[in-house]
C-alpha positions in Angstrom: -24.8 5.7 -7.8 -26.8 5.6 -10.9 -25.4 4.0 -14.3 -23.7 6.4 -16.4 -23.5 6.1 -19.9 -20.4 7.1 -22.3 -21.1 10.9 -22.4 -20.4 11.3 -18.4 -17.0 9.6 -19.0 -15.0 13.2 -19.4 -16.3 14.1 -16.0 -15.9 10.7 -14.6 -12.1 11.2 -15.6 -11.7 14.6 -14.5 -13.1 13.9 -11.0 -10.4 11.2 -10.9 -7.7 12.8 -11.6 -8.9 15.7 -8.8 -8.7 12.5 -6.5 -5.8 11.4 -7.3 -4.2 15.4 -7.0 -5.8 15.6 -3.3 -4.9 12.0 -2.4 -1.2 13.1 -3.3 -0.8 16.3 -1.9 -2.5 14.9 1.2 -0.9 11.9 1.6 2.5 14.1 1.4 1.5 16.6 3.7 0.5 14.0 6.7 3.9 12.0 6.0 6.1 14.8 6.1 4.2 16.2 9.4 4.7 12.5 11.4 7.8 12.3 10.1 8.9 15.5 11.5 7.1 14.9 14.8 9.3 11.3 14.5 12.9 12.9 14.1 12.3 15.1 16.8 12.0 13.0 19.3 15.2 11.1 17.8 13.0 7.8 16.9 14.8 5.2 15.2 15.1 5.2 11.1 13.7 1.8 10.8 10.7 2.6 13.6 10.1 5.3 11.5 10.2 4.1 8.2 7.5 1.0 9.2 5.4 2.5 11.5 5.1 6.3 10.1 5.9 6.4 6.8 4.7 2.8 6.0 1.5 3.1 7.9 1.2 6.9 7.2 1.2 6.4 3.5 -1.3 3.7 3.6 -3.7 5.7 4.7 -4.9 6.7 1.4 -5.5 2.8 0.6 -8.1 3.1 4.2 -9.7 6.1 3.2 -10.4 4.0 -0.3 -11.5 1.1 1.0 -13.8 2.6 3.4 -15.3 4.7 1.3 -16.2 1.4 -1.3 -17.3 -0.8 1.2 -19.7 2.0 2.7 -21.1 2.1 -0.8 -21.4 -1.6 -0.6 -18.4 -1.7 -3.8 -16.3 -4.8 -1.8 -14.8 -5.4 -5.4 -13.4 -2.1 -5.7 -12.3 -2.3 -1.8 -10.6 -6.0 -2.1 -9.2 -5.0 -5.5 -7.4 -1.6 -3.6 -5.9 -4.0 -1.0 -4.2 -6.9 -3.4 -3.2 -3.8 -6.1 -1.8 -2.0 -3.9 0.8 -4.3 -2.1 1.5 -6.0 -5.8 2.6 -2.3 -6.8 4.1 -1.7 -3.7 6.8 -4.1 -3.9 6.9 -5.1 -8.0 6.8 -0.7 -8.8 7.0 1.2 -5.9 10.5 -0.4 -4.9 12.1 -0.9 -8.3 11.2 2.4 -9.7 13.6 4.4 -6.9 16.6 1.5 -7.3 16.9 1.9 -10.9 18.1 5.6 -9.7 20.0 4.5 -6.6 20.4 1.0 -5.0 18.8 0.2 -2.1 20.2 -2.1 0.2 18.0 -4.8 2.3 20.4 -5.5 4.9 18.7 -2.7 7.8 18.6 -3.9 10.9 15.3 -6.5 11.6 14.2 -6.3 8.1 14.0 -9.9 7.6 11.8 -10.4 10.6 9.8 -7.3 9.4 9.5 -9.3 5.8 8.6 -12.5 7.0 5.5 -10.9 9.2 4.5 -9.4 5.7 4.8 -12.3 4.4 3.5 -14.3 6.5 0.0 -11.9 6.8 0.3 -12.1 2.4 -0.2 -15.7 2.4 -3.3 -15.3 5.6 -4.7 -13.1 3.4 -4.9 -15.6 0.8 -6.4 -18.6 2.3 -8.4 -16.5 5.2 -10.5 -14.9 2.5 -10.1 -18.3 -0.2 -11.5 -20.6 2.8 -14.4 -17.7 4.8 -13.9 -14.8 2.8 -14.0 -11.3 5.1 -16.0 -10.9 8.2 -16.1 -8.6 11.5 -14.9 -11.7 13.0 -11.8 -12.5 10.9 -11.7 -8.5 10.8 -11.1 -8.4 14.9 -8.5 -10.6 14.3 -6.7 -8.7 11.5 -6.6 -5.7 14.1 -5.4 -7.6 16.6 -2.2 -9.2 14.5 -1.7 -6.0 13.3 -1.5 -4.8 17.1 1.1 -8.0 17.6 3.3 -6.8 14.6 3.2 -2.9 16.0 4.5 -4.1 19.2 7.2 -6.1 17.9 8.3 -3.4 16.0 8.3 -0.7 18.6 10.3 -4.0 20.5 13.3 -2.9 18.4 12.8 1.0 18.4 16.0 2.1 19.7 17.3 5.3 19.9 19.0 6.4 16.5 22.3 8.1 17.7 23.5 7.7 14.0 24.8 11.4 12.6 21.7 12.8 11.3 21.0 13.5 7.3 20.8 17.0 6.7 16.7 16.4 5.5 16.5 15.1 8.8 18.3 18.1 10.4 15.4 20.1 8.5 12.6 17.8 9.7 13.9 18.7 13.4 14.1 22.4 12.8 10.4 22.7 11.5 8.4 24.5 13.7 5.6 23.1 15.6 2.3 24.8 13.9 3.6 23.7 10.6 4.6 20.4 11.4 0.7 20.3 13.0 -0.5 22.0 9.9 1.0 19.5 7.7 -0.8 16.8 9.1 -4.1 18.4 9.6 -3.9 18.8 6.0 -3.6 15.3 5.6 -6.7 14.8 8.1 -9.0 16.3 6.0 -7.4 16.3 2.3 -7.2 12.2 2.0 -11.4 11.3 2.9 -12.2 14.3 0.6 -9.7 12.8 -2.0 -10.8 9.5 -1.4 -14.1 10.5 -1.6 -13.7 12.3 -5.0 -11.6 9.2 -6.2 -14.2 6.5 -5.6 -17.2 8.4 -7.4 -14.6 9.2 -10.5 -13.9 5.3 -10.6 -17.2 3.9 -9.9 -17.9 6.5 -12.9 -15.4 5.6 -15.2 -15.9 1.5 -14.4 -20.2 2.5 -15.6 -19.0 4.1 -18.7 -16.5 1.7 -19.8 -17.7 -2.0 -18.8 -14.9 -2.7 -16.7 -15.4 -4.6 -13.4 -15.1 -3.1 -9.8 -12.2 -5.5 -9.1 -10.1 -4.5 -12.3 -10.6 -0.5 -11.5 -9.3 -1.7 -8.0 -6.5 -3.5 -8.9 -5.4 -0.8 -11.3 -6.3 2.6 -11.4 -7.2 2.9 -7.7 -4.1 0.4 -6.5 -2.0 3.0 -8.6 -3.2 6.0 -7.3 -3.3 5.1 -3.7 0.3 3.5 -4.0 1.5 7.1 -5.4 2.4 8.1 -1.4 4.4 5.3 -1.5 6.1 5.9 -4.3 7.2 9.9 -3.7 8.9 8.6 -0.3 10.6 5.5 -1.7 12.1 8.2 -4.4 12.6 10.8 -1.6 14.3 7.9 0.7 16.5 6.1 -2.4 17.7 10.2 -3.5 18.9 10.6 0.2 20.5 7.5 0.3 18.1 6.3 3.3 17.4 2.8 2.3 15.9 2.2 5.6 13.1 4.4 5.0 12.6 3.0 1.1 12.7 -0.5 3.0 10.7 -0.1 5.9 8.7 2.2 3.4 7.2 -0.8 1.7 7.2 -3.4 4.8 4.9 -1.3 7.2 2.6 -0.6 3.6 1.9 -4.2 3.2 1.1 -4.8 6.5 -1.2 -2.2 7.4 -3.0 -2.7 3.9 -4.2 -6.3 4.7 -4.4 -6.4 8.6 -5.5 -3.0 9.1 -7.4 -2.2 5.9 -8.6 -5.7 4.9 -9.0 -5.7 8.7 -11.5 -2.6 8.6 -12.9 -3.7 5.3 -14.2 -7.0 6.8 -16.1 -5.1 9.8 -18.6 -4.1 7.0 -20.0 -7.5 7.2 -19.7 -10.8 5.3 -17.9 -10.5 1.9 -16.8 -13.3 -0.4 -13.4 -12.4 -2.9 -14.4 -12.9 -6.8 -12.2 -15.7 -8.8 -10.3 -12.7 -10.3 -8.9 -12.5 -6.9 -8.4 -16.3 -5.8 -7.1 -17.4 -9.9 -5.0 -15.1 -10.5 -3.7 -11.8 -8.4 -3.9 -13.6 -5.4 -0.9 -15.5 -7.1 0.9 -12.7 -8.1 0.8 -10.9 -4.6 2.1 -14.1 -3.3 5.2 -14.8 -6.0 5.7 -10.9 -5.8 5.8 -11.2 -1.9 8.0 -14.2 -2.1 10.9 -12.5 -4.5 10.9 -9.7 -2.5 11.5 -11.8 1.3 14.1 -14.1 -0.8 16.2 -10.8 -2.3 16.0 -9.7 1.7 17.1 -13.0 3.0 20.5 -13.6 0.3 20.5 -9.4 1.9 21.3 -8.2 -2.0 20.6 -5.0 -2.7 18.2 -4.0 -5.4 19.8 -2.1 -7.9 19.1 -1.0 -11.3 18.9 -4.7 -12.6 16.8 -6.1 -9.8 14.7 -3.3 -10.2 14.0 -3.7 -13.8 13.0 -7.6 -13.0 10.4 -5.9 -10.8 9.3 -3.9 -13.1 8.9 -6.3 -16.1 7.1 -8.7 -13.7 4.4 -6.2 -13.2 3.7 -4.9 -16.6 3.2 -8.8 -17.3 1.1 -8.7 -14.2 -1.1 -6.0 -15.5 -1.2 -7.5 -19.2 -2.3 -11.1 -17.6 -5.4 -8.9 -15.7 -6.4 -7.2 -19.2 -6.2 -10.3 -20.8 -7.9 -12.3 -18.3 -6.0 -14.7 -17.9 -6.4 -17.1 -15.1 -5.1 -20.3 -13.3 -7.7 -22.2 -10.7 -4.6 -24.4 -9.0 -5.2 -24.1 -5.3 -8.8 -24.2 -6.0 -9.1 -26.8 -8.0 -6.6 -28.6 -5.0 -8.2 -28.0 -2.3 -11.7 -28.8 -3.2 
């Protein structure tokens, strides 16, 4: 893509913003499809919550991430990954509890969160020590694979009284359901496409690095799924769903994205990444397994610790600042 100067800046915005409009609707569409497909065949809540809502709105993030590391824009692609889970659990899961609590004390959820956590802190020194390659990719996959097995492991049949947006889901007729997510199918690569040309555009125009437009603007945007059905799950009083929402996020952003990512070929991680939000995804991470393990339920206070923890995260990345610890350590 060619440099852009300041005068292509309006456009470079607007075809963000069209992005980020198909990326949502999309992303919406294909959710609500699965999830239908899900409840009618009486799945259980947690099952679906991690596997098809978790997974189903990540797939924004690998539509993203593709697209960038096609283009050869790894920054923009690595950026997507650690931005996204950051928002995921310091945003995405304190914006809903300041409106309604949601409870952490589901069924499995503390295995679920230490396999998140566990792949989090891979993440880190896989890609500190060897950085991303199609071998280190295969093996991504194939955790990923481990941790979808495990899950289904526990996928017992829900015999709960159903919710009545669940009653709905079961009612919905089979050529919608199949519309929605053929919607989904083609809406999220056209948005993604859309959305990394507006960014790559707006990152020429305005001097800011590949790996700050991917740990903001594009984490933000492709974290928006994510957030409508953690506000969707908290309304209804499904903290299952807002849970297993974030936990089957996470995990399919770095084993199956970072895992698709790293097919592209060798790719070394900037020092933004391994000084400073490498760090944050890992205290962010951490919090969020220790809140599940005491089994408190985030409420309106918890959530606004989140909260304030990311707008400092986001002020540290516009400042710059930095700390080289477990570099400096380990060399």
């Amino acid at each position: 893509m060619p440099e852009l100067s300041g005068d292509f800046l309006p456009s470079a915005i607007v075809v963000t913003v069209v992005g980020f409009i198909f990326l949502l609707y999309s992303g919406d569409c294909i959710v609500r499809g699965a999830l239908a497909a899900a409840h009618k065949t009486n799945i259980a809540p947690i099952l679906v919550a991690i596997v098809i809502v978790g997974f189903g709105t990540s797939i924004p993030e690998l539509f993203i991430s593709v697209e960038a590391a096609s283009e050869g824009s790894f920054g923009l692609a690595h950026g997507n990954i650690v931005g996204s889970n950051i928002a995921n659990i310091m945003l995405v899961i304190a914006a809903p509890a300041i409106i309604f609590p949601v409870t952490t004390m589901a069924p499995r959820v503390l295995g679920m969160t230490m396999f998140m956590y566990f792949a989090t802190v891979a993440w880190v020194l896989i890609t500190l020590f060897w950085g991303l390659n199609p071998v280190i990719g295969i093996g991504f996959l194939s955790a990923l694979m481990v941790g979808l097995v495990f899950a289904l492991s526990f996928g017992h049949i829900d015999k709960t009284e159903d919710h009545f947006y669940e009653r709905q889901l079961q009612a919905m007729p089979f050529w919608r359901m199949l519309t929605l997510v053929l919607i989904g199918i083609v809406g999220l690569p056209l948005g993604a496409h859309l959305l990394i040309q507006g960014g790559i555009g707006v990152a020429q125009s305005t001097g800011l690095s590949e790996e700050i437009l991917g740990l903001t603007l594009l984490a933000l945007g492709t974290s928006l799924p994510e957030l409508g059905a953690a506000l969707a799950a908290s309304i209804r009083r499904q903290s299952e769903v807002a849970i297993g929402n974030i936990l089957g996020s996470n995990i399919f952003n770095i084993l199956g994205v970072g895992g698709v990512v790293a097919l592209f070929g060798q790719q070394t991680l900037s020092n933004e990444f391994h000084d400073y939000s490498h760090y944050a995804m890992l205290a962010s991470g951490l919090v969020f397994a220790f809140v599940v393990l005491i089994r408190r339920r985030v409420g309106w206070m918890t959530g606004a610790i989140f909260l304030a923890g990311y707008a400092i995260y986001i002020l540290g990345l516009v400042q710059g600042w930095e700390y080289s610890g477990i570099r400096e350590a380990l060399s």
